[in-house]
PDB file of N, CA, C and O in Angstrom:
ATOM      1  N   UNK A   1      86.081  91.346  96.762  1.00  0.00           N
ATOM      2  CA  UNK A   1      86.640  92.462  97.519  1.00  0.00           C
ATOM      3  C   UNK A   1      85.541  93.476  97.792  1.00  0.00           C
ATOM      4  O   UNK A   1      84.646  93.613  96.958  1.00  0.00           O
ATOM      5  N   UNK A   2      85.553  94.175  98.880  1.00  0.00           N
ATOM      6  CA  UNK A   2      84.548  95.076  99.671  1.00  0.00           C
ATOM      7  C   UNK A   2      85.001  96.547  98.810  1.00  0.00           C
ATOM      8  O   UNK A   2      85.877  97.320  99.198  1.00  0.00           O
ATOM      9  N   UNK A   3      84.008  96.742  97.308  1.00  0.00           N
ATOM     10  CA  UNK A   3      84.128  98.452  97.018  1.00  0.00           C
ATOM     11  C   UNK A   3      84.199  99.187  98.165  1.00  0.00           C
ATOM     12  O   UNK A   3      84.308 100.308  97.668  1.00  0.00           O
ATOM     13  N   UNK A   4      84.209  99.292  98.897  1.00  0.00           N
ATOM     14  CA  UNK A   4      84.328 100.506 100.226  1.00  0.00           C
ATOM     15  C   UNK A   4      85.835 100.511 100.456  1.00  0.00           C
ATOM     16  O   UNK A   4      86.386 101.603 100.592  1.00  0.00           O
ATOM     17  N   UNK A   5      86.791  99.012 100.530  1.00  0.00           N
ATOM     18  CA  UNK A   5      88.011  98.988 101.198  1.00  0.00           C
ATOM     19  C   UNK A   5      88.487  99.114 100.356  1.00  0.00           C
ATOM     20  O   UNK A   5      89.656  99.425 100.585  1.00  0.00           O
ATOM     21  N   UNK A   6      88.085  99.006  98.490  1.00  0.00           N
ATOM     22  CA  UNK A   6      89.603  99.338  97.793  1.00  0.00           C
ATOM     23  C   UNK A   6      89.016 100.448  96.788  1.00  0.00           C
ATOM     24  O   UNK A   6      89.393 100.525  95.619  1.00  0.00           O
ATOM     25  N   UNK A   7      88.038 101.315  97.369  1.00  0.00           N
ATOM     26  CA  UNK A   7      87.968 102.805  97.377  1.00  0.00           C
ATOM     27  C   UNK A   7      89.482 103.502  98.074  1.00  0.00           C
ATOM     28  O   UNK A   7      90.282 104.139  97.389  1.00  0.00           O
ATOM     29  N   UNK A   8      89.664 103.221  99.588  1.00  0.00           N
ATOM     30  CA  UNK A   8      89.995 103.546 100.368  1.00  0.00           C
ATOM     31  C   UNK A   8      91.752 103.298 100.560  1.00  0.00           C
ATOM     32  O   UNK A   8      92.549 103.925 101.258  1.00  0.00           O
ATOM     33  N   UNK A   9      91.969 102.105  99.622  1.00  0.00           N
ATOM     34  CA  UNK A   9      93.370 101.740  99.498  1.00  0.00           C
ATOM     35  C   UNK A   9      93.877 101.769  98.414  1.00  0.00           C
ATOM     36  O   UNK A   9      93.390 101.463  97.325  1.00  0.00           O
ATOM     37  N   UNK A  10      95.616 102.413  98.860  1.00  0.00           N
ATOM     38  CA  UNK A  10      96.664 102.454  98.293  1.00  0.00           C
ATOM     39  C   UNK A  10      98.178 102.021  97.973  1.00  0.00           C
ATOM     40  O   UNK A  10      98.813 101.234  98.674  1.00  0.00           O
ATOM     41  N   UNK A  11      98.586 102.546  97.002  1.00  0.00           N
ATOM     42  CA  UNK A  11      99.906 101.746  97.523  1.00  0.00           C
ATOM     43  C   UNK A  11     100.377 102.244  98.989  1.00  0.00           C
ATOM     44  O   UNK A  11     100.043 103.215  99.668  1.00  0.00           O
ATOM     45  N   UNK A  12     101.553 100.878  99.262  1.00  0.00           N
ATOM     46  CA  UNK A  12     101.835 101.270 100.691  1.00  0.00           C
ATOM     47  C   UNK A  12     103.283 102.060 100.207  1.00  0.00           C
ATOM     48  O   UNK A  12     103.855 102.799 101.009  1.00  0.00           O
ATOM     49  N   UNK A  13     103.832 101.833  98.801  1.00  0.00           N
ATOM     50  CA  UNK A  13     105.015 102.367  98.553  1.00  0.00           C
ATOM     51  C   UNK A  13     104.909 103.794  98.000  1.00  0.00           C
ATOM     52  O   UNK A  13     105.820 104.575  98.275  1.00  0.00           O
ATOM     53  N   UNK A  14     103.853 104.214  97.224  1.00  0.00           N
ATOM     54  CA  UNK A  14     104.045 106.034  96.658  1.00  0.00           C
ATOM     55  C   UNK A  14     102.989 106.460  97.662  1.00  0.00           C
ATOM     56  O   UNK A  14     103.192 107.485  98.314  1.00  0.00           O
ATOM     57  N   UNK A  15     101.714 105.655  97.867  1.00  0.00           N
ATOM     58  CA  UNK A  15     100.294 106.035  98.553  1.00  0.00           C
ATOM     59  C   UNK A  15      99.563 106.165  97.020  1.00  0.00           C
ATOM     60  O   UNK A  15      98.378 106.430  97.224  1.00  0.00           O
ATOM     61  N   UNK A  16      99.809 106.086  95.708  1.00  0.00           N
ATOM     62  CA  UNK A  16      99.029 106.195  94.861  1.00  0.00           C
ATOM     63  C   UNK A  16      98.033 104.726  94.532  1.00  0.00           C
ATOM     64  O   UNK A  16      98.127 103.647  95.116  1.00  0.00           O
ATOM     65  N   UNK A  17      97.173 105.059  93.519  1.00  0.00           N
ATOM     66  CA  UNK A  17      95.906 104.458  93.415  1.00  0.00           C
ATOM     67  C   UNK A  17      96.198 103.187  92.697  1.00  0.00           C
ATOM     68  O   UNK A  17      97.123 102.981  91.911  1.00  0.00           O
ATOM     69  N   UNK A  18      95.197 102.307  93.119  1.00  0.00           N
ATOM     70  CA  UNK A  18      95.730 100.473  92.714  1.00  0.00           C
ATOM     71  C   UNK A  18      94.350 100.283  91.507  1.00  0.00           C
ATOM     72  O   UNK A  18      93.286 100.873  91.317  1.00  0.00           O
ATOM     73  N   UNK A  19      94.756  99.627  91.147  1.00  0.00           N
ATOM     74  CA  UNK A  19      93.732  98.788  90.103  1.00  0.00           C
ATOM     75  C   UNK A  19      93.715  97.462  90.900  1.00  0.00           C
ATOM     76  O   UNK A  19      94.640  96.876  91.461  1.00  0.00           O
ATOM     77  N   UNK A  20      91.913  97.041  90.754  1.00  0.00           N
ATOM     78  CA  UNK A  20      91.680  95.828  91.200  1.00  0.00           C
ATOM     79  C   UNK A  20      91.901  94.612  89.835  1.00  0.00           C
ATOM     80  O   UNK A  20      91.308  94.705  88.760  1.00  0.00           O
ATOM     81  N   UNK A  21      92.657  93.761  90.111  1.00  0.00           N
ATOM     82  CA  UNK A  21      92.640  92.271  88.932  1.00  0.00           C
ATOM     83  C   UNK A  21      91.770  91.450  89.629  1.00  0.00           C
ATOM     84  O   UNK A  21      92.247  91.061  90.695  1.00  0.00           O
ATOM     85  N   UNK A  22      90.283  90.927  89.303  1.00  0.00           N
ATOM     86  CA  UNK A  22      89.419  90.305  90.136  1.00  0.00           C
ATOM     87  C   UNK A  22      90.079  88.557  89.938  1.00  0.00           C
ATOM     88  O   UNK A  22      90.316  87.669  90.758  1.00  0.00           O
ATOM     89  N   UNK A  23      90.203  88.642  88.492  1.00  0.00           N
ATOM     90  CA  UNK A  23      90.666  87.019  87.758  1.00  0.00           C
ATOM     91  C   UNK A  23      92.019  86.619  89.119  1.00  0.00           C
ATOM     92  O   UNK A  23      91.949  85.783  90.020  1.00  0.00           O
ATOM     93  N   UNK A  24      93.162  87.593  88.781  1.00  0.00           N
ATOM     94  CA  UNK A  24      94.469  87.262  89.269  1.00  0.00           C
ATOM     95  C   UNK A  24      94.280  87.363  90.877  1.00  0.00           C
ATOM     96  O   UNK A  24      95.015  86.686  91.596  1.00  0.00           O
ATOM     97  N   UNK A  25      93.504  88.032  91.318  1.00  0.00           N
ATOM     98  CA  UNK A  25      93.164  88.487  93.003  1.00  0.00           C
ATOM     99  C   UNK A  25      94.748  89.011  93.205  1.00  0.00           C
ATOM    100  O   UNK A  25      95.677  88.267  93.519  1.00  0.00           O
ATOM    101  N   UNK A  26      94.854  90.484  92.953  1.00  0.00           N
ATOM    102  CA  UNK A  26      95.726  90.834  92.945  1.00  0.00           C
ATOM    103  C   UNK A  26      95.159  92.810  92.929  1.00  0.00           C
ATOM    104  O   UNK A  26      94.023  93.128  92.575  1.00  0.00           O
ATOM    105  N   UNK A  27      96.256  93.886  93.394  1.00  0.00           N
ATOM    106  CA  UNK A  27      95.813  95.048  93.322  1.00  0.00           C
ATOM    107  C   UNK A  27      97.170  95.254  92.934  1.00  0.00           C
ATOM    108  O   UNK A  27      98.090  94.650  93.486  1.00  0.00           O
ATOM    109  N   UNK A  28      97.417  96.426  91.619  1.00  0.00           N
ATOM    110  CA  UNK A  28      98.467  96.645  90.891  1.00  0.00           C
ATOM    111  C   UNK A  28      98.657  98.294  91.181  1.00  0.00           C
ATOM    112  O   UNK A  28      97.660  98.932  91.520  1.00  0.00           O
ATOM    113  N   UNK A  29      99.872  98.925  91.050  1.00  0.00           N
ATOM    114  CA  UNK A  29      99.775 100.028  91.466  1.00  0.00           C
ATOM    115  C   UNK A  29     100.558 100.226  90.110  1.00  0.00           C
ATOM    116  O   UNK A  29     101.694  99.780  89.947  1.00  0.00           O
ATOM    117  N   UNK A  30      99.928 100.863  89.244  1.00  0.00           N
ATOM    118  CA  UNK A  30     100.776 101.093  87.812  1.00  0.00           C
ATOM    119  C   UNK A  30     101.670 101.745  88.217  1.00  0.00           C
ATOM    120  O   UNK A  30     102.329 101.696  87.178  1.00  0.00           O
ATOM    121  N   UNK A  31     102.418 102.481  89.037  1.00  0.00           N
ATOM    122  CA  UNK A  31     103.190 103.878  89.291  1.00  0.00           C
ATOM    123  C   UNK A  31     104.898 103.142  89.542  1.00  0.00           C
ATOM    124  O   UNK A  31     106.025 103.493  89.193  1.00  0.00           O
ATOM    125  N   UNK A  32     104.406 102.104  90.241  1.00  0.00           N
ATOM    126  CA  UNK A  32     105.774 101.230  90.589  1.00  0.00           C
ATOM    127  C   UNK A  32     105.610  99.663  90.240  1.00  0.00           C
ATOM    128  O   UNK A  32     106.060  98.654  90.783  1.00  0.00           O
ATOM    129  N   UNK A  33     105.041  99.802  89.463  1.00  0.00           N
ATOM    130  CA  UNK A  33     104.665  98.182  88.718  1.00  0.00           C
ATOM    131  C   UNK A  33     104.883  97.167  90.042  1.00  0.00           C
ATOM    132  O   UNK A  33     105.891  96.506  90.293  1.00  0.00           O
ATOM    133  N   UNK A  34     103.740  97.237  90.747  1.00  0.00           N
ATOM    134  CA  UNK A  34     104.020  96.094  91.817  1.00  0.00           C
ATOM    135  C   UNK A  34     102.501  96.088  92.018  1.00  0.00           C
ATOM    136  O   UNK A  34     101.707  97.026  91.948  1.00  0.00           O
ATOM    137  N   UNK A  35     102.252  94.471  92.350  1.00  0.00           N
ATOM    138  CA  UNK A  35     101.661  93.426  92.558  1.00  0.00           C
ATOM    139  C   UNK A  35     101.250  93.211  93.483  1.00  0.00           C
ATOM    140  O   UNK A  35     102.211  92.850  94.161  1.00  0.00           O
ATOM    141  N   UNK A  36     100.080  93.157  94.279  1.00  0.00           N
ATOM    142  CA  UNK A  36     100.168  92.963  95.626  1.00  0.00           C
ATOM    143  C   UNK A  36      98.531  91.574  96.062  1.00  0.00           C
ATOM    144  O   UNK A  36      97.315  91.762  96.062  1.00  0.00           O
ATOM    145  N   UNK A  37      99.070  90.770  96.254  1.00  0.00           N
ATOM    146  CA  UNK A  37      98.565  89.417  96.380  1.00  0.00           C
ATOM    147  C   UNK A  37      96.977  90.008  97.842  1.00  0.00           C
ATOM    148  O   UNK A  37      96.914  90.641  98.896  1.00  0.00           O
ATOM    149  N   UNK A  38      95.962  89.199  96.832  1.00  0.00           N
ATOM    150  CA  UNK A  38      95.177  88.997  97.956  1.00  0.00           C
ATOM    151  C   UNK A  38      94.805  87.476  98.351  1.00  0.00           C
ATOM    152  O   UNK A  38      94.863  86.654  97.437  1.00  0.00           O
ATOM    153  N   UNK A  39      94.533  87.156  99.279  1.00  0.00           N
ATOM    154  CA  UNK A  39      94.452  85.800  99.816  1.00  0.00           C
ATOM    155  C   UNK A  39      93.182  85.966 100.820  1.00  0.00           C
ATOM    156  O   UNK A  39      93.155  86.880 101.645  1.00  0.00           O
ATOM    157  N   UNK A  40      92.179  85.058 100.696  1.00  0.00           N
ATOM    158  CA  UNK A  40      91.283  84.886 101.584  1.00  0.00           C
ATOM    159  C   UNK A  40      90.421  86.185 101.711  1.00  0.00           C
ATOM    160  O   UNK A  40      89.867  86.529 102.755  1.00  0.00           O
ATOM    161  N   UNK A  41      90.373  86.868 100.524  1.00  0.00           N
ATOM    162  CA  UNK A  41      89.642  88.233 100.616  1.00  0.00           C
ATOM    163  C   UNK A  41      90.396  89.405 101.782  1.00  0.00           C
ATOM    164  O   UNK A  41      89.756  90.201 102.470  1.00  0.00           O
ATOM    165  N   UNK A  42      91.843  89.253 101.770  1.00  0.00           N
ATOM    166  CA  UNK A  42      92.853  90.032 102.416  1.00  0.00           C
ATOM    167  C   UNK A  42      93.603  90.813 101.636  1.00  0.00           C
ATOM    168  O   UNK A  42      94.699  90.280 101.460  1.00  0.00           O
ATOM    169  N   UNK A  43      93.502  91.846 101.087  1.00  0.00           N
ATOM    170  CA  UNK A  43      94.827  92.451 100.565  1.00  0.00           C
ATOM    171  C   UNK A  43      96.349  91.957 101.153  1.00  0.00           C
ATOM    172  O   UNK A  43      96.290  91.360 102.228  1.00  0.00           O
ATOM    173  N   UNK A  44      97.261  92.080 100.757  1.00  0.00           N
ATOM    174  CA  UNK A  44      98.533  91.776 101.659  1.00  0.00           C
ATOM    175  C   UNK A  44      99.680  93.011 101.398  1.00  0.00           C
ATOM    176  O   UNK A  44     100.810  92.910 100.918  1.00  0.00           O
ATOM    177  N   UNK A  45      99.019  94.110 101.854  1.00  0.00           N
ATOM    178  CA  UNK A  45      99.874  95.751 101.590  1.00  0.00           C
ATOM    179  C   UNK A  45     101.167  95.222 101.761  1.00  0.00           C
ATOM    180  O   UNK A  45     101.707  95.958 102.586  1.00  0.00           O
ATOM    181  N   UNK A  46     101.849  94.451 101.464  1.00  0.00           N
ATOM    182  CA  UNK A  46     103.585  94.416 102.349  1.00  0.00           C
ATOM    183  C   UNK A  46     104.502  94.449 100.829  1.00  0.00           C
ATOM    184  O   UNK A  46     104.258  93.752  99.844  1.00  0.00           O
ATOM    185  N   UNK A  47     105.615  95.471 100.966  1.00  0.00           N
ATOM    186  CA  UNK A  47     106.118  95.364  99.994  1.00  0.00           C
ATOM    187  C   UNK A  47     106.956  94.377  99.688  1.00  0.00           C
ATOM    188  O   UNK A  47     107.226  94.500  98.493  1.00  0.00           O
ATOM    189  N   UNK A  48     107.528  93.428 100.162  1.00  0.00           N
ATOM    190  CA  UNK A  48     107.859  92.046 100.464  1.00  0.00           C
ATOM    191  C   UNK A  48     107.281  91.021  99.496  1.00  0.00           C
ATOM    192  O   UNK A  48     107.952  90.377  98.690  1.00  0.00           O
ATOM    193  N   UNK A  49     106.029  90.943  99.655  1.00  0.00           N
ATOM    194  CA  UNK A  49     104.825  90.568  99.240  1.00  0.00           C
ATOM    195  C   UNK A  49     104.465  90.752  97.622  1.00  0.00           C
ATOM    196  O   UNK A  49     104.210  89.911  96.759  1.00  0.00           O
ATOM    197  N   UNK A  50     104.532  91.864  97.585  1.00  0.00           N
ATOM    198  CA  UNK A  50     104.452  92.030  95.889  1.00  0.00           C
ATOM    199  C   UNK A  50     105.206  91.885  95.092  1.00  0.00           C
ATOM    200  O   UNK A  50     106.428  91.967  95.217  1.00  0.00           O
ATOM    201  N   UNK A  51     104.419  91.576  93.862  1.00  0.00           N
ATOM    202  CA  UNK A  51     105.667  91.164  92.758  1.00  0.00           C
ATOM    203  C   UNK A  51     105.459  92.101  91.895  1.00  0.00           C
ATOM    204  O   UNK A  51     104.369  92.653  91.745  1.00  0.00           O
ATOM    205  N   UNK A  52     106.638  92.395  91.163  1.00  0.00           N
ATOM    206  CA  UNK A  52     106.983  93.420  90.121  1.00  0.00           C
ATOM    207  C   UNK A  52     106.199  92.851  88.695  1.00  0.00           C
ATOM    208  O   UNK A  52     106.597  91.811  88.172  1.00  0.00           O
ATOM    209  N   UNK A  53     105.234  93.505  88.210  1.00  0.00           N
ATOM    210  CA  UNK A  53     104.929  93.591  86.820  1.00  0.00           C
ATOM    211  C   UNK A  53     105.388  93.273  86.041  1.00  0.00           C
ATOM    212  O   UNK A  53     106.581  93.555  86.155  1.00  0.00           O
ATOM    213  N   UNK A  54     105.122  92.615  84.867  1.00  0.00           N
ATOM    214  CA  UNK A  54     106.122  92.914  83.463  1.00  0.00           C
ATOM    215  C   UNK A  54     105.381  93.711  82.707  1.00  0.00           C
ATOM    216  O   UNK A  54     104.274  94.154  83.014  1.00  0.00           O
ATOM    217  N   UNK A  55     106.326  94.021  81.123  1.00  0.00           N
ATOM    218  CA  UNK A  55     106.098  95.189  80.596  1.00  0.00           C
ATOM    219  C   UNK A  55     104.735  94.874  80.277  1.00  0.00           C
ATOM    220  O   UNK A  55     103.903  95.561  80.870  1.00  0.00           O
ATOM    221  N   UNK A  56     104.387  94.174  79.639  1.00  0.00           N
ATOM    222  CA  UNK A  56     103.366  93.572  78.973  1.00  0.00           C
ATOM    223  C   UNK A  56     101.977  93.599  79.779  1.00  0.00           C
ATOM    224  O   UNK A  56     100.823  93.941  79.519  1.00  0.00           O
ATOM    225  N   UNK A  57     102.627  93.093  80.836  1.00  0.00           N
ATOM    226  CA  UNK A  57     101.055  93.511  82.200  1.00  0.00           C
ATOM    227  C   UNK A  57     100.777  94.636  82.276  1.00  0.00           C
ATOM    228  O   UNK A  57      99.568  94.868  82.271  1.00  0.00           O
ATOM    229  N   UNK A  58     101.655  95.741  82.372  1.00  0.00           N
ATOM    230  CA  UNK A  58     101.903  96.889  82.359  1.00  0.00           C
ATOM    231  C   UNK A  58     100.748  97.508  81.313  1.00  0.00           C
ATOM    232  O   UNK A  58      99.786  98.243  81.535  1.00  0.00           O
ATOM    233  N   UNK A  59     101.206  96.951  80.185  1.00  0.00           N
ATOM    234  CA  UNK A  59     100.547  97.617  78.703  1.00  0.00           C
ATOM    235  C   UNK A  59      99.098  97.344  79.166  1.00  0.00           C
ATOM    236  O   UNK A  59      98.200  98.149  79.416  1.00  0.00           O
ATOM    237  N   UNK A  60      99.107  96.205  79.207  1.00  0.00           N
ATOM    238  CA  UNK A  60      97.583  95.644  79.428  1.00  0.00           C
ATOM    239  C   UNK A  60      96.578  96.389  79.884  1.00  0.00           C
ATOM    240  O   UNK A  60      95.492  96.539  79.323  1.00  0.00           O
ATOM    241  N   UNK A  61      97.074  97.066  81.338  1.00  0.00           N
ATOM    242  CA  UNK A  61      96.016  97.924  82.014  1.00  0.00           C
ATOM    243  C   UNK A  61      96.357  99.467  81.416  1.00  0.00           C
ATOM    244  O   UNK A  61      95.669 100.421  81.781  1.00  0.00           O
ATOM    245  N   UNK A  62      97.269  99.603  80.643  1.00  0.00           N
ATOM    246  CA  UNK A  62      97.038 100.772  80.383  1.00  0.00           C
ATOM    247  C   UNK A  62      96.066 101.202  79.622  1.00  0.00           C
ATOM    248  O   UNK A  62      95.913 100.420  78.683  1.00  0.00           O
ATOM    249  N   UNK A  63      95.190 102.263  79.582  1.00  0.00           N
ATOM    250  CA  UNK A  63      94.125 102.530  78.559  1.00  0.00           C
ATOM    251  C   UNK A  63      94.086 102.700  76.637  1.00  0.00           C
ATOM    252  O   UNK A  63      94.652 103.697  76.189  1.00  0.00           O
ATOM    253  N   UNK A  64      93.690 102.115  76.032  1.00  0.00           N
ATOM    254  CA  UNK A  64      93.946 101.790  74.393  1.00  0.00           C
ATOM    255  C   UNK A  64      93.688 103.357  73.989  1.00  0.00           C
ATOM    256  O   UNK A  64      92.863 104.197  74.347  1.00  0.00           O
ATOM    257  N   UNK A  65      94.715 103.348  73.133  1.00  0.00           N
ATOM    258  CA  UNK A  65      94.882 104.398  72.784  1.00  0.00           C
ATOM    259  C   UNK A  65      94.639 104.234  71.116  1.00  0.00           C
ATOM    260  O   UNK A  65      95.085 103.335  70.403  1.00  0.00           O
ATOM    261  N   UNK A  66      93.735 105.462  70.688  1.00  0.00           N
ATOM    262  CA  UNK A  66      93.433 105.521  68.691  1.00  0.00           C
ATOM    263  C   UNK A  66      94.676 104.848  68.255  1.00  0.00           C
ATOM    264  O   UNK A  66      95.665 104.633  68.956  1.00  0.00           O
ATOM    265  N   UNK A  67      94.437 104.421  66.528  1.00  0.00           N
ATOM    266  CA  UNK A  67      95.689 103.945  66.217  1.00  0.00           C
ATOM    267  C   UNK A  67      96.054 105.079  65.351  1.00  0.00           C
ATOM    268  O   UNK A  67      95.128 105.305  64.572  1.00  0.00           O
ATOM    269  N   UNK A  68      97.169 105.972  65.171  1.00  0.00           N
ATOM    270  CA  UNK A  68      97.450 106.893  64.667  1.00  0.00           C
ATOM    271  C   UNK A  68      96.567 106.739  62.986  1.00  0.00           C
ATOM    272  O   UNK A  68      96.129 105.704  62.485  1.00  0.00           O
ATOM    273  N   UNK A  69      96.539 107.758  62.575  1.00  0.00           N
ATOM    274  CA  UNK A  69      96.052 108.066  61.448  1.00  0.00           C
ATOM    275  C   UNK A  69      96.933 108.239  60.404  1.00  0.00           C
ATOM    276  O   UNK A  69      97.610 109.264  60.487  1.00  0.00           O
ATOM    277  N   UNK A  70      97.152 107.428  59.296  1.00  0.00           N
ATOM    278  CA  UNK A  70      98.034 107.649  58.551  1.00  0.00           C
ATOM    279  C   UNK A  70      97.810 108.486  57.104  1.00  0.00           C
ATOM    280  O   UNK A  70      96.791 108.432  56.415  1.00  0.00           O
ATOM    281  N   UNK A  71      99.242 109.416  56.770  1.00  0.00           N
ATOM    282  CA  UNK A  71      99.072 110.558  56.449  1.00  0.00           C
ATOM    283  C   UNK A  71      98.711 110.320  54.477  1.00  0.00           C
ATOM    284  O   UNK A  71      98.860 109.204  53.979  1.00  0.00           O
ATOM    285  N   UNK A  72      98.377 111.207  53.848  1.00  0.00           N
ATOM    286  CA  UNK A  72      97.994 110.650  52.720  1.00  0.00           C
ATOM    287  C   UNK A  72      99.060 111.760  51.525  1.00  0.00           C
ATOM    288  O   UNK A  72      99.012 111.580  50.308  1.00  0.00           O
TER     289      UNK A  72
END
């Protein structure tokens, strides 16, 4: 994928910011857990098109967080 074009792109459903999956060729918009397929070095913006997340994918890209500190 061209850093310049997915600088530049968003979801087509809030307009918020996608994460690139290079492995899955896929751009995820954490905000509405949807999926959006690239093919042939094409994004495919269509909400049609994307598939809904699961929780677990979800977790995945979220950023790791400390493991609480336990109290003494």
């Amino acid at each position: 994928m061209n850093q310049k074009l997915l600088e530049i792109l968003v979801c087509p459903v809030c307009k918020g910011p996608l994460v690139y999956k290079k492995e899955e060729k896929e751009l995820i918009c954490k905000a509405d857990r949807l999926a959006y397929p690239i093919r042939d070095d094409i994004p495919v913006m269509l909400e049609v098109e994307a598939r809904r997340i699961s929780l677990e994918e979800y977790d995945a890209l979220a950023p790791q967080r400390p493991a609480p500190v336990a109290a003494e």
